[in-house]
mmJSON file of the N, C-alpha and C atoms, coordinates in Angstrom:
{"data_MODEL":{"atom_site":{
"group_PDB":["ATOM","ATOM","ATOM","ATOM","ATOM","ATOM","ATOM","ATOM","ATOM","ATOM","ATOM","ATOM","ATOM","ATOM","ATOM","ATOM","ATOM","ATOM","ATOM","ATOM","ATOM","ATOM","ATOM","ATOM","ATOM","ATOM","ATOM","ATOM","ATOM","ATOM","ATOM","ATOM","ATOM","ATOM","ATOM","ATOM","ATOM","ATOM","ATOM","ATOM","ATOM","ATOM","ATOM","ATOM","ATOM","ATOM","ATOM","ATOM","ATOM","ATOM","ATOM","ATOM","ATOM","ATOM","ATOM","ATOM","ATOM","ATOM","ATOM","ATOM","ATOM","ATOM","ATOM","ATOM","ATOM","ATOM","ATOM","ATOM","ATOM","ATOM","ATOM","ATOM","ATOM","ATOM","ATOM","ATOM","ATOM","ATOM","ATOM","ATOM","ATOM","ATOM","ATOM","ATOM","ATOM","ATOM","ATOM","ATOM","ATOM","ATOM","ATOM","ATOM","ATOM","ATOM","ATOM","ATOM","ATOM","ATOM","ATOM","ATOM","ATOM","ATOM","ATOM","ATOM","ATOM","ATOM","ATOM","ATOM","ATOM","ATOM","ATOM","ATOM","ATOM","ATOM","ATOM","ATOM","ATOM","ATOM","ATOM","ATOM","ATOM","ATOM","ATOM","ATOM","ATOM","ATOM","ATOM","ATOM","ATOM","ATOM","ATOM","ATOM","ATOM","ATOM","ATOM","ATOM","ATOM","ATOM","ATOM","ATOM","ATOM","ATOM","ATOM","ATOM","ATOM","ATOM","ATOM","ATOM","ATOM","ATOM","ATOM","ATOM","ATOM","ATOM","ATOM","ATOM","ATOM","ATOM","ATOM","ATOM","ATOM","ATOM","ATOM","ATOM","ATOM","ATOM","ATOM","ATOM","ATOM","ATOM","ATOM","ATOM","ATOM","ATOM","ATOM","ATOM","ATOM","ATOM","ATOM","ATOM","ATOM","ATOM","ATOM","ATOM","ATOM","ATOM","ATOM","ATOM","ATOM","ATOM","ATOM","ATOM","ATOM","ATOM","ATOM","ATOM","ATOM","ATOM","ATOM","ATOM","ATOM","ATOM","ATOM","ATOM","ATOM","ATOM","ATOM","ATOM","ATOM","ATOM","ATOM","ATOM","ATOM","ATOM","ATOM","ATOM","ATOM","ATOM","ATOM","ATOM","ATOM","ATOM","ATOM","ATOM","ATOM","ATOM","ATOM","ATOM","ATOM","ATOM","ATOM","ATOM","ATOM","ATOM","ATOM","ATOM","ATOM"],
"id":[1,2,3,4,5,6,7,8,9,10,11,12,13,14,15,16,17,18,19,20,21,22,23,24,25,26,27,28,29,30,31,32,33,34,35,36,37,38,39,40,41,42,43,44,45,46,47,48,49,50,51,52,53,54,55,56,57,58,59,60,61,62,63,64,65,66,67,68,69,70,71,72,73,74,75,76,77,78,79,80,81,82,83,84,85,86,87,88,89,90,91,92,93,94,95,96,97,98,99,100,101,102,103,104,105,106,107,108,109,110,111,112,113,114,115,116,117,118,119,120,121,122,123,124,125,126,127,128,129,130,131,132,133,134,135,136,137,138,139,140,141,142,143,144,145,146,147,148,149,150,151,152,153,154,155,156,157,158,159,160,161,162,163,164,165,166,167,168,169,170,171,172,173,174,175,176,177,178,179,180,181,182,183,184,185,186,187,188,189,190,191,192,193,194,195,196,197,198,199,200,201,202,203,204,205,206,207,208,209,210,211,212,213,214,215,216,217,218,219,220,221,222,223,224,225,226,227,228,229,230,231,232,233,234,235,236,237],
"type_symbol":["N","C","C","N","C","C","N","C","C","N","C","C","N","C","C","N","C","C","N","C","C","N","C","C","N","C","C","N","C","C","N","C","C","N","C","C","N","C","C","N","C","C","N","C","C","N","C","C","N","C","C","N","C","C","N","C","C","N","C","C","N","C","C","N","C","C","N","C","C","N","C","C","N","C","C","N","C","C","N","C","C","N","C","C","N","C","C","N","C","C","N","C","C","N","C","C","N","C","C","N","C","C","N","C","C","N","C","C","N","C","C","N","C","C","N","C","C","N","C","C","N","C","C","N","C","C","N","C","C","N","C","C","N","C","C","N","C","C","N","C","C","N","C","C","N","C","C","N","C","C","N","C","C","N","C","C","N","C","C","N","C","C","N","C","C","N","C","C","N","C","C","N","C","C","N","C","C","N","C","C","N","C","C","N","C","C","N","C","C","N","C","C","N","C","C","N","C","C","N","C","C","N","C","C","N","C","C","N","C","C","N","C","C","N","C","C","N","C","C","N","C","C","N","C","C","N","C","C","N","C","C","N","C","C","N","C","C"],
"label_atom_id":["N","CA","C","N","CA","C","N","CA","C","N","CA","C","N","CA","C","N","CA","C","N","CA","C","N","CA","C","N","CA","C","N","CA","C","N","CA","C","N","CA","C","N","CA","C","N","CA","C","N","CA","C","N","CA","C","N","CA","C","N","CA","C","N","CA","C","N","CA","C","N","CA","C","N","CA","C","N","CA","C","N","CA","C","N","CA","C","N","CA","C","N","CA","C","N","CA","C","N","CA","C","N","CA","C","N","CA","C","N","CA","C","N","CA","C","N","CA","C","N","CA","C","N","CA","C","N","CA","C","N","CA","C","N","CA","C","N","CA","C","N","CA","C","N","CA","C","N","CA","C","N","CA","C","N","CA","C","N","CA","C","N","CA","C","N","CA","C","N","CA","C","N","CA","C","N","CA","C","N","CA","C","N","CA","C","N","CA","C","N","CA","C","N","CA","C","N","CA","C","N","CA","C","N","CA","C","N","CA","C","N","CA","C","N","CA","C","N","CA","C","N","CA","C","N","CA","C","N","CA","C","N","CA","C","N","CA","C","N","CA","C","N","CA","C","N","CA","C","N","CA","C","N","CA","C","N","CA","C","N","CA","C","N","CA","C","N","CA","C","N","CA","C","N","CA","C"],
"label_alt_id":[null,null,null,null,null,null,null,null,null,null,null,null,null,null,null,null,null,null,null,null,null,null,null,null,null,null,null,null,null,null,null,null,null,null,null,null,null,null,null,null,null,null,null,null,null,null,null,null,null,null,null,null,null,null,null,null,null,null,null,null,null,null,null,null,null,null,null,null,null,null,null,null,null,null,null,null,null,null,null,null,null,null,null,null,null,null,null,null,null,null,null,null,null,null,null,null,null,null,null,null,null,null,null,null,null,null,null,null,null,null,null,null,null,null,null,null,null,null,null,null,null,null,null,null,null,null,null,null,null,null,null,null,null,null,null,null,null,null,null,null,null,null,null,null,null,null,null,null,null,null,null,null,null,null,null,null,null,null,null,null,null,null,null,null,null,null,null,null,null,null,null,null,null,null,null,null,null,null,null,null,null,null,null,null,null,null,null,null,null,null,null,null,null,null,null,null,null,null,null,null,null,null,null,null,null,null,null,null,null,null,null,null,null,null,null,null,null,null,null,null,null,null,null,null,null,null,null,null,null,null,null,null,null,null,null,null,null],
"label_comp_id":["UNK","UNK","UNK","UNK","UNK","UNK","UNK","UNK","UNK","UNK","UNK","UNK","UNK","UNK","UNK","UNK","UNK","UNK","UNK","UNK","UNK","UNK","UNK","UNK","UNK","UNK","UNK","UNK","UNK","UNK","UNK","UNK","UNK","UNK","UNK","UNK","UNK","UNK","UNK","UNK","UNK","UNK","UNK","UNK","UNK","UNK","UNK","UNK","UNK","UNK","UNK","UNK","UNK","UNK","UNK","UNK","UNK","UNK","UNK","UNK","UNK","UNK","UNK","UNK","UNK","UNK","UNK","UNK","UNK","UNK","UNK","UNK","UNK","UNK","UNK","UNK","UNK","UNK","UNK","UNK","UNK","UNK","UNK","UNK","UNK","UNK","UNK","UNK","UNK","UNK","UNK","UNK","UNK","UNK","UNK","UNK","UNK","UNK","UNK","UNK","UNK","UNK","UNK","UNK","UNK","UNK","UNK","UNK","UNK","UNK","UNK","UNK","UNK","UNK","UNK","UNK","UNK","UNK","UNK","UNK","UNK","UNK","UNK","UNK","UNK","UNK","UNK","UNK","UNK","UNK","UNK","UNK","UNK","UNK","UNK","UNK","UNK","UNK","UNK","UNK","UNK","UNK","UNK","UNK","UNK","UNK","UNK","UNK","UNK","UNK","UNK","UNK","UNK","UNK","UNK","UNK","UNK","UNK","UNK","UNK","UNK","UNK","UNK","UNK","UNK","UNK","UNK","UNK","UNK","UNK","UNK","UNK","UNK","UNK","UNK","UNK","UNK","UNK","UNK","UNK","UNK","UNK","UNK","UNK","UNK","UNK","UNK","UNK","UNK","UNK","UNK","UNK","UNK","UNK","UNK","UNK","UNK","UNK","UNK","UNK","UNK","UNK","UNK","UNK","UNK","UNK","UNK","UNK","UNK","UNK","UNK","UNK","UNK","UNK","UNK","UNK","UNK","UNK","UNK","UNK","UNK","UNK","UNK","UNK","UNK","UNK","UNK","UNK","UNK","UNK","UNK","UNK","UNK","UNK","UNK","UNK","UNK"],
"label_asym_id":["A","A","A","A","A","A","A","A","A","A","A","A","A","A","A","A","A","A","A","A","A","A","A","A","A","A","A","A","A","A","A","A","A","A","A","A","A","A","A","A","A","A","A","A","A","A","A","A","A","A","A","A","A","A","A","A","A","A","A","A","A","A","A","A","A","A","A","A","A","A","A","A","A","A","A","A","A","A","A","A","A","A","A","A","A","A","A","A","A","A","A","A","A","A","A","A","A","A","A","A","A","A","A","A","A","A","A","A","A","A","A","A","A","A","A","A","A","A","A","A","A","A","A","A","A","A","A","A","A","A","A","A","A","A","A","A","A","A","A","A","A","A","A","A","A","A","A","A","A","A","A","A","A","A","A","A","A","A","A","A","A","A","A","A","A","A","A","A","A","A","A","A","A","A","A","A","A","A","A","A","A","A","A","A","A","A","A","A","A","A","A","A","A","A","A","A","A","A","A","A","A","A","A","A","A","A","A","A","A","A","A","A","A","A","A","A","A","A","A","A","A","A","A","A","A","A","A","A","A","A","A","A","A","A","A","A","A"],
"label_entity_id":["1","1","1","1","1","1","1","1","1","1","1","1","1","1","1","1","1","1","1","1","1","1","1","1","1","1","1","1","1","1","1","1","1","1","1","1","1","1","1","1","1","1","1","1","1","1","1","1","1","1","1","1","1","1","1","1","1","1","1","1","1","1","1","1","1","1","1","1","1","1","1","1","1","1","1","1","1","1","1","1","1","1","1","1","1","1","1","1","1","1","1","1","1","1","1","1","1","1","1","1","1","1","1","1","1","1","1","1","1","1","1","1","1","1","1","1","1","1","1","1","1","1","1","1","1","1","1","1","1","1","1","1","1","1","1","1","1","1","1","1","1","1","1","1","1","1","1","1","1","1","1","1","1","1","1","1","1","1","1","1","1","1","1","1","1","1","1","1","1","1","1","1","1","1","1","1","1","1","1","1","1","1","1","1","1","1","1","1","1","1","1","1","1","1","1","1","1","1","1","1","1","1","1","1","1","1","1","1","1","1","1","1","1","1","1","1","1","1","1","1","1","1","1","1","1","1","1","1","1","1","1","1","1","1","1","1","1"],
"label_seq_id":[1,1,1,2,2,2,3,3,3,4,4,4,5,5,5,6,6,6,7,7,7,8,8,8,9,9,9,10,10,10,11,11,11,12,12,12,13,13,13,14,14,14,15,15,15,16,16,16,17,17,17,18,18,18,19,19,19,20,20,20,21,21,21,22,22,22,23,23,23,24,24,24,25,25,25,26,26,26,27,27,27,28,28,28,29,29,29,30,30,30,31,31,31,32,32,32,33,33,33,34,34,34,35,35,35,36,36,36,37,37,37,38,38,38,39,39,39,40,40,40,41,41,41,42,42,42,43,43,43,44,44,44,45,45,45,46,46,46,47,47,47,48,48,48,49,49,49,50,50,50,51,51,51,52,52,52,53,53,53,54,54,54,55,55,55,56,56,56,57,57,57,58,58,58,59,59,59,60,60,60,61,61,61,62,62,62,63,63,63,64,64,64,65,65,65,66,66,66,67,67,67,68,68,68,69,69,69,70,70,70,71,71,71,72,72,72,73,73,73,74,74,74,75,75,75,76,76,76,77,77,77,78,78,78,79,79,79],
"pdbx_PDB_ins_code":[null,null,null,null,null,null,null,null,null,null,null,null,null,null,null,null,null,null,null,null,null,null,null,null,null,null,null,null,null,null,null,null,null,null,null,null,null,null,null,null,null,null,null,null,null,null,null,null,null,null,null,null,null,null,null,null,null,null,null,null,null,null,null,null,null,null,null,null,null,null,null,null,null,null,null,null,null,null,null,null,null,null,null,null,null,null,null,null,null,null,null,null,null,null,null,null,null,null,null,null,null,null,null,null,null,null,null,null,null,null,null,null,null,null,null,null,null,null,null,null,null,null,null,null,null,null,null,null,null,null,null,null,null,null,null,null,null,null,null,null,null,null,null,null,null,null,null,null,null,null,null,null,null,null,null,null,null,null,null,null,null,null,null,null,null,null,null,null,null,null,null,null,null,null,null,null,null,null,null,null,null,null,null,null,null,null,null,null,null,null,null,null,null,null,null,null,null,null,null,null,null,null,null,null,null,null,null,null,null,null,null,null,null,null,null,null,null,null,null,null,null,null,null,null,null,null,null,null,null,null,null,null,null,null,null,null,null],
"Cartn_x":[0.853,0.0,0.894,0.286,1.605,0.373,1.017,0.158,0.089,-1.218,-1.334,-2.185,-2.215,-3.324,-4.744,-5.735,-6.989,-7.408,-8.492,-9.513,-10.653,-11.047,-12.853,-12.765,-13.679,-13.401,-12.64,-11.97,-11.028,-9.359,-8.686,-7.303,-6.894,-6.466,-5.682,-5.049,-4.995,-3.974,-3.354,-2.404,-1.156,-1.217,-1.453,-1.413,-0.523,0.405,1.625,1.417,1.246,0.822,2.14,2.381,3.64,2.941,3.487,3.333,4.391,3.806,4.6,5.239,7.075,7.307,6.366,5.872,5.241,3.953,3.168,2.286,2.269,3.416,3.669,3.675,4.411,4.382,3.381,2.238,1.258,0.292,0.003,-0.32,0.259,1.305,2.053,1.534,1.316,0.789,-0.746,-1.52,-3.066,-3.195,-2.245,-2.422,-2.319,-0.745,-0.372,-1.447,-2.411,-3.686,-4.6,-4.647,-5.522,-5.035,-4.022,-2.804,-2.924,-2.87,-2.525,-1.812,-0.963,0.075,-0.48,-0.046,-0.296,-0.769,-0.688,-1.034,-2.472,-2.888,-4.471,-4.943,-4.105,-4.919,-5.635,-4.693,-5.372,-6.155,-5.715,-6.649,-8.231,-8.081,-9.328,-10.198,-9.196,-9.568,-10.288,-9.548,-10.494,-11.541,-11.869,-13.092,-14.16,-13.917,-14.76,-15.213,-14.309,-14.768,-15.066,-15.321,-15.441,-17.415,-17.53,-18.495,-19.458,-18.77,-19.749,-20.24,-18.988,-19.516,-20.526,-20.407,-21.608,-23.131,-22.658,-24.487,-24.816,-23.925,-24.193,-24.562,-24.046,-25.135,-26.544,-26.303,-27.911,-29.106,-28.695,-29.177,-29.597,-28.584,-29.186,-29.85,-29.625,-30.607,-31.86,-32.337,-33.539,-33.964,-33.537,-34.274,-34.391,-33.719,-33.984,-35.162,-35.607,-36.289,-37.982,-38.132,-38.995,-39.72,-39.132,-39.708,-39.825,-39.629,-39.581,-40.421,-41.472,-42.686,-42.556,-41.551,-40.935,-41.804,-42.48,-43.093,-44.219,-45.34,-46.225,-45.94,-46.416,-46.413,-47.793,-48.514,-49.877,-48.941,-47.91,-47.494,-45.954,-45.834,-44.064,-43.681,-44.264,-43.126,-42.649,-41.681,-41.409,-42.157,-42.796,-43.289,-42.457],
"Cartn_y":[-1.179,0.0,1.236,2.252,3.631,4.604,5.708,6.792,6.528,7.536,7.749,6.431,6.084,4.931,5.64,5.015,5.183,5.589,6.407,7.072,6.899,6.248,6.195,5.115,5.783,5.603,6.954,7.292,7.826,8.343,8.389,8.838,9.968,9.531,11.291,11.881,13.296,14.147,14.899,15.548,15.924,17.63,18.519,19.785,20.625,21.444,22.056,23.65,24.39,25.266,26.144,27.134,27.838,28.883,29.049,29.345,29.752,31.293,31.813,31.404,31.241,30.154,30.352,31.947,32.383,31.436,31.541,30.531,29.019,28.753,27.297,26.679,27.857,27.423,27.43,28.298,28.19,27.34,26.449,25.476,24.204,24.198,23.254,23.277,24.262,24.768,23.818,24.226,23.697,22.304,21.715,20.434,19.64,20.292,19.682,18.854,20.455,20.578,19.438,18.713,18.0,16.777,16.393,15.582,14.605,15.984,15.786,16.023,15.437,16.374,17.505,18.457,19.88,19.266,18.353,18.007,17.221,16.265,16.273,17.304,18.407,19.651,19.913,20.733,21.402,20.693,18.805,18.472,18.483,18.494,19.014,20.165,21.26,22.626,22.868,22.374,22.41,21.699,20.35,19.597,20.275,21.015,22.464,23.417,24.266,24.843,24.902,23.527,22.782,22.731,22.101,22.276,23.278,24.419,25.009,26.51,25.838,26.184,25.972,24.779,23.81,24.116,24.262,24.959,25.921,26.76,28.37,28.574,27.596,27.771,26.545,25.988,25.309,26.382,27.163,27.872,29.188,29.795,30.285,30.024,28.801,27.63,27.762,27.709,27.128,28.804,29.953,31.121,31.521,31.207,31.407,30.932,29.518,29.012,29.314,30.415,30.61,31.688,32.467,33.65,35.121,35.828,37.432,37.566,36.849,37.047,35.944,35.718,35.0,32.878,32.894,31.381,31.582,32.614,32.962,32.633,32.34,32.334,33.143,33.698,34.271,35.659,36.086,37.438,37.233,36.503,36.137,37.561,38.966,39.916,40.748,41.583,42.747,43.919,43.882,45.553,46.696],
"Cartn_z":[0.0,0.0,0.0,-0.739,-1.441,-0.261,0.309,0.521,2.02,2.185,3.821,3.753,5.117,5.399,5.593,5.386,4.828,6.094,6.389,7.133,6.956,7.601,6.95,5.433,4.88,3.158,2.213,3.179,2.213,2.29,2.159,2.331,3.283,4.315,4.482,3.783,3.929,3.139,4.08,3.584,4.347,3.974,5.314,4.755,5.461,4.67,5.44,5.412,6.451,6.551,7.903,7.087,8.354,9.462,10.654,12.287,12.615,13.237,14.009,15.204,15.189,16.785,17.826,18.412,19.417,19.951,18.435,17.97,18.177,17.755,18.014,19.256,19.965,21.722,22.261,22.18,22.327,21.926,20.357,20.402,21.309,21.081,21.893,23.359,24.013,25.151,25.656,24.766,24.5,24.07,23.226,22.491,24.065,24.922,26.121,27.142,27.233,27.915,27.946,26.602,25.949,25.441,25.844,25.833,24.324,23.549,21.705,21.366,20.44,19.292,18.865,18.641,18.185,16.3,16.263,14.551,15.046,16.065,16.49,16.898,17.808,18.092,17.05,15.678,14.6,14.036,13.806,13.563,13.665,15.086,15.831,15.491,15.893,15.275,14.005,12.892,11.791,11.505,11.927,12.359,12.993,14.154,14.757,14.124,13.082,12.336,11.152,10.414,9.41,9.535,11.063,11.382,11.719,12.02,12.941,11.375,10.427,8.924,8.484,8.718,8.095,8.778,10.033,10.937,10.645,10.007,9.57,8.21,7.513,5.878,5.871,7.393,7.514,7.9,8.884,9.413,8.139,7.643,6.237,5.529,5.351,3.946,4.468,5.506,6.46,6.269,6.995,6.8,5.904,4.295,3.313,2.514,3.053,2.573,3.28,4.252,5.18,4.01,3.022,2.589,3.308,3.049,3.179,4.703,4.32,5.6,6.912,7.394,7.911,7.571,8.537,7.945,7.484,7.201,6.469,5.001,3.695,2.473,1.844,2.688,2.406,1.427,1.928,1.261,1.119,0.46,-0.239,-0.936,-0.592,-0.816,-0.489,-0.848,-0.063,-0.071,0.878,1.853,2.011],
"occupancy":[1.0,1.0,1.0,1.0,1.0,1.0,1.0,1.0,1.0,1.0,1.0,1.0,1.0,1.0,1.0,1.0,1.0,1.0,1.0,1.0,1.0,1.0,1.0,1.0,1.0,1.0,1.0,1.0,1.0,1.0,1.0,1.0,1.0,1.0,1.0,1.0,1.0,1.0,1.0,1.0,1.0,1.0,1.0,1.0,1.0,1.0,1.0,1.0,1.0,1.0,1.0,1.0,1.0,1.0,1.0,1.0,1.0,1.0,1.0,1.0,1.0,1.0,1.0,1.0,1.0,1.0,1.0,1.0,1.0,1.0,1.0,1.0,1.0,1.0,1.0,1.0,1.0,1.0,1.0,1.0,1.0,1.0,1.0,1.0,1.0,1.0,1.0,1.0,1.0,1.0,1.0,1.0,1.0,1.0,1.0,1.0,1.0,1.0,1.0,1.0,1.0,1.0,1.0,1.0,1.0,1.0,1.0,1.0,1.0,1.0,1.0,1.0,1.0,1.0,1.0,1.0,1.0,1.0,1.0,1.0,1.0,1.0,1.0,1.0,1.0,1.0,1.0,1.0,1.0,1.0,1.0,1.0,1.0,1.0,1.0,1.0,1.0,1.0,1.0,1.0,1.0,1.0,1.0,1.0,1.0,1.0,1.0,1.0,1.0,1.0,1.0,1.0,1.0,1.0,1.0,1.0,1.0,1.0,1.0,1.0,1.0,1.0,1.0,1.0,1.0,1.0,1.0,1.0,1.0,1.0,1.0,1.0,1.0,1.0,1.0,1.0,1.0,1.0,1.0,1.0,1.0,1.0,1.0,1.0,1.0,1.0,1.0,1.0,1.0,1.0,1.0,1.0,1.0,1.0,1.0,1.0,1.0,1.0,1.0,1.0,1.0,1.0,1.0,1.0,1.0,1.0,1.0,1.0,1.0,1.0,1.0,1.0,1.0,1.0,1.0,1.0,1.0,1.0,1.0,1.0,1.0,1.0,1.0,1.0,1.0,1.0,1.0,1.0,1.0,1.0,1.0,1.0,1.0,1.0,1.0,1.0,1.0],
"B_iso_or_equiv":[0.0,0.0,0.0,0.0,0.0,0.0,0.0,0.0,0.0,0.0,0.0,0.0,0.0,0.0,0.0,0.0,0.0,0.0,0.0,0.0,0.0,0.0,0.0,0.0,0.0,0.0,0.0,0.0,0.0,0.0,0.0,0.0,0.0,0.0,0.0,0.0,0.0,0.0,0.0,0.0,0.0,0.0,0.0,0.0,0.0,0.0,0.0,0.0,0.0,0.0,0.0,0.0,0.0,0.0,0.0,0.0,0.0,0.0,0.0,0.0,0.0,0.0,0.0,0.0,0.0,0.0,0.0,0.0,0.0,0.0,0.0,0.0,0.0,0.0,0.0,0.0,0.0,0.0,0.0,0.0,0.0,0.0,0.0,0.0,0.0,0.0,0.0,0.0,0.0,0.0,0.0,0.0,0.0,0.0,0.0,0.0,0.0,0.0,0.0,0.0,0.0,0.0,0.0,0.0,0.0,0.0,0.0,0.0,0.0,0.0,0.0,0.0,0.0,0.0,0.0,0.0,0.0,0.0,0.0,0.0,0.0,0.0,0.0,0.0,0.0,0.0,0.0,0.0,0.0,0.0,0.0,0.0,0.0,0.0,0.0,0.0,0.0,0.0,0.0,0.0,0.0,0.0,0.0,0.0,0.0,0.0,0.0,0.0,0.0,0.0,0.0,0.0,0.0,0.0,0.0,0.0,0.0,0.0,0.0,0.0,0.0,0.0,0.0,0.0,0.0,0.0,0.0,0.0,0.0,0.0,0.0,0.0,0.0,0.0,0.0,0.0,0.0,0.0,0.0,0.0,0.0,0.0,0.0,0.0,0.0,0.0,0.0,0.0,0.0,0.0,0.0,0.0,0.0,0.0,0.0,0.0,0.0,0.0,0.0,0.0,0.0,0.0,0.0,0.0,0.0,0.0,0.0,0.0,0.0,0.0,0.0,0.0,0.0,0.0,0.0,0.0,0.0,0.0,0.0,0.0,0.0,0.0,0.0,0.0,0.0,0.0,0.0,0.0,0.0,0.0,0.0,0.0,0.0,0.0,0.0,0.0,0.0],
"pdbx_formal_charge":[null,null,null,null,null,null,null,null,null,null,null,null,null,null,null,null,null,null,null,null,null,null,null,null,null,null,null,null,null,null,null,null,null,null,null,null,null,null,null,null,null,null,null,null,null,null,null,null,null,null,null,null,null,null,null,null,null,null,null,null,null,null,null,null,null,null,null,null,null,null,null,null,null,null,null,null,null,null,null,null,null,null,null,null,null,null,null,null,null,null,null,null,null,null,null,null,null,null,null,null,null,null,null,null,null,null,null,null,null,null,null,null,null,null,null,null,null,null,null,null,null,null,null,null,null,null,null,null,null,null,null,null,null,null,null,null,null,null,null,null,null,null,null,null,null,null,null,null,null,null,null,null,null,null,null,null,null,null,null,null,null,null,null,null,null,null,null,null,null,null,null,null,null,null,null,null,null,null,null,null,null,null,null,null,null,null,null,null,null,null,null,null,null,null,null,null,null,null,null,null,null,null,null,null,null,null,null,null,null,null,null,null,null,null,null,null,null,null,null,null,null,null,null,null,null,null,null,null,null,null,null,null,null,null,null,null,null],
"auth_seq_id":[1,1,1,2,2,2,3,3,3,4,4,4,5,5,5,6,6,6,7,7,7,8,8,8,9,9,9,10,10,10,11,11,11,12,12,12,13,13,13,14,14,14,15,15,15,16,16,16,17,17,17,18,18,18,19,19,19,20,20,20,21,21,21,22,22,22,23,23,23,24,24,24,25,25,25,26,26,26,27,27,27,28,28,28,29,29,29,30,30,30,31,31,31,32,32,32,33,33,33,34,34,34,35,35,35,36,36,36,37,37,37,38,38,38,39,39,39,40,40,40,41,41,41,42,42,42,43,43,43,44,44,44,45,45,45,46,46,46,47,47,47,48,48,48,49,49,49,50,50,50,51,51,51,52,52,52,53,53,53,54,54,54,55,55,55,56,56,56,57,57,57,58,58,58,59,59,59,60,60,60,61,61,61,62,62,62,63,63,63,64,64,64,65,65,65,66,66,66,67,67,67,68,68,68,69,69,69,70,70,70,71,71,71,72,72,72,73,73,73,74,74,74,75,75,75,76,76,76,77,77,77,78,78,78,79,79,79],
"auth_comp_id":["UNK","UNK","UNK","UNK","UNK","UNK","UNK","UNK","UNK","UNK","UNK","UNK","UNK","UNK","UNK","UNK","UNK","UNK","UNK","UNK","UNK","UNK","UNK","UNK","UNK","UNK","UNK","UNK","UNK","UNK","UNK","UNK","UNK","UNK","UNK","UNK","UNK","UNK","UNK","UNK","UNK","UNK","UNK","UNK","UNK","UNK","UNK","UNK","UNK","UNK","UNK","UNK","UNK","UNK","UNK","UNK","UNK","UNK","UNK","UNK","UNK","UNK","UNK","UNK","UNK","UNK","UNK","UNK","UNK","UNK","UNK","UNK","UNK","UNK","UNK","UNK","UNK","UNK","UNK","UNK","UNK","UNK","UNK","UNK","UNK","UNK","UNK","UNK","UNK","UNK","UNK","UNK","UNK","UNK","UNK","UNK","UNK","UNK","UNK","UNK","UNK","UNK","UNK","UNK","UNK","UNK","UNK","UNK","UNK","UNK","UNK","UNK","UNK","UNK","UNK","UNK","UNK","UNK","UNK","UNK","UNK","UNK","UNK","UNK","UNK","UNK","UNK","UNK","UNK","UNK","UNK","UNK","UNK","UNK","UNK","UNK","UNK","UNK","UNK","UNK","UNK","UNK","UNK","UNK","UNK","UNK","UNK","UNK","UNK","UNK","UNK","UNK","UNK","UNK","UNK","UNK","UNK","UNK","UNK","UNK","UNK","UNK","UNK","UNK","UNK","UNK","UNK","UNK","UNK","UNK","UNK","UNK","UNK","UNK","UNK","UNK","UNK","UNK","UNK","UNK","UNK","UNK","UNK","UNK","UNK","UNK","UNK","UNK","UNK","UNK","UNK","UNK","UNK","UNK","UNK","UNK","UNK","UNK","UNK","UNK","UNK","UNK","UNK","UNK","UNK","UNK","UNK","UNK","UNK","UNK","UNK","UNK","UNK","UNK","UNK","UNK","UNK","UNK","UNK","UNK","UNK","UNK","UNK","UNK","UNK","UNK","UNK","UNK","UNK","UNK","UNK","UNK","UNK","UNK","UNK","UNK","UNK"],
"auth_asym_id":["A","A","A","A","A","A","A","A","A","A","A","A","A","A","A","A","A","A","A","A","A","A","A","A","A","A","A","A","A","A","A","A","A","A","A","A","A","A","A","A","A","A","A","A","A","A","A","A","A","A","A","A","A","A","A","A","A","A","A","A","A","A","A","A","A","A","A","A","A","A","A","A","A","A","A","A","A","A","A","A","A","A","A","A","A","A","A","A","A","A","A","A","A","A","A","A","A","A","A","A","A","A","A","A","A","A","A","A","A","A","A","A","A","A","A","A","A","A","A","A","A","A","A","A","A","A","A","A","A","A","A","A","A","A","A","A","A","A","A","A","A","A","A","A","A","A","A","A","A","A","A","A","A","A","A","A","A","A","A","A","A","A","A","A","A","A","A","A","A","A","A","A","A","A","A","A","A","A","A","A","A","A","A","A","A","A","A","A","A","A","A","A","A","A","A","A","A","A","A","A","A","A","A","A","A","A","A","A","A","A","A","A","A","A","A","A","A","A","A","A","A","A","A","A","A","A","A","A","A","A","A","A","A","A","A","A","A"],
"auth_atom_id":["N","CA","C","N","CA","C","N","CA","C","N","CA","C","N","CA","C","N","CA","C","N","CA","C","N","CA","C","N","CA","C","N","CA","C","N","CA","C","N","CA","C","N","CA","C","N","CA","C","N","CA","C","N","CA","C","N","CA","C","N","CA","C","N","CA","C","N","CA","C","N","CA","C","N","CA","C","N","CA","C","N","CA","C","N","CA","C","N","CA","C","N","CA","C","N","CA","C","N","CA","C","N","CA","C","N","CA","C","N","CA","C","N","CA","C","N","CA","C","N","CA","C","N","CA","C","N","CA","C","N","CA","C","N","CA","C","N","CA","C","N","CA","C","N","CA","C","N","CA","C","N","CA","C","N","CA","C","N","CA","C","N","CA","C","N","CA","C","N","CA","C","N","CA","C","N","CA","C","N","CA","C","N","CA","C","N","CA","C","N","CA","C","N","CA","C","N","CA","C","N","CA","C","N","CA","C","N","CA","C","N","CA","C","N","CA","C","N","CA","C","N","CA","C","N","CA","C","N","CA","C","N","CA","C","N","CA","C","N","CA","C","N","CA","C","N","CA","C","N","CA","C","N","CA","C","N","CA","C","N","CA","C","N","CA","C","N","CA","C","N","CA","C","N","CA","C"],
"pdbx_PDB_model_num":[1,1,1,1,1,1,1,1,1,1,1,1,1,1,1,1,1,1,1,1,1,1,1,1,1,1,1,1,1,1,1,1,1,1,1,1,1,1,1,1,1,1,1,1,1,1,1,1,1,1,1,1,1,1,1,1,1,1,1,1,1,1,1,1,1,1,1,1,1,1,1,1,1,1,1,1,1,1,1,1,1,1,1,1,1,1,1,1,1,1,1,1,1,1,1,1,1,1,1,1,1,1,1,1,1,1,1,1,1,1,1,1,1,1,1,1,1,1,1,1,1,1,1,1,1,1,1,1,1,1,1,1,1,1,1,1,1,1,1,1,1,1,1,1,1,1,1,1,1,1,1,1,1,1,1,1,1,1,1,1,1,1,1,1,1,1,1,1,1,1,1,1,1,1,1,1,1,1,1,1,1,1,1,1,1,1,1,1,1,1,1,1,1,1,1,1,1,1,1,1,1,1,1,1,1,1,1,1,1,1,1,1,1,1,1,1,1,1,1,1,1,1,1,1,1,1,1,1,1,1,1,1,1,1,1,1,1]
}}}
């Protein structure tokens, strides 16, 4: 087998992204906290806000789909 080992049904990927040392110590700091590598920390991190993405264009989708007149459809327009 070539590559990262599989996750789920699908591959990890590998993402390299540069940090300020200051930064680093400070992750390092928090990962400690939580007794992760600073590479599960972020992992983490972006899983969080991967998600909390994802609740925020649900939450759009859903009031979008309510119409102008909030859950009324008697008057779908603008006043």
């Amino acid at each position: 087998m070539h590559g990262r080992p599989m996750l789920g049904k699908h591959r990890m990927v590998t993402v390299a992204t540069r940090i300020e040392p200051q930064e680093l110590e400070q992750l390092k700091t928090l990962a400690g906290e939580c007794s992760l590598s600073v590479c599960a920390y972020l992992r983490d991190l972006v899983r969080l806000e991967l998600g909390r993405a994802e609740r925020v264009d649900e939450l759009a989708a859903a009031e979008t789909q309510q119409g102008l007149n909030g859950g009324s459809t008697a008057y779908d327009i603008a006043v």
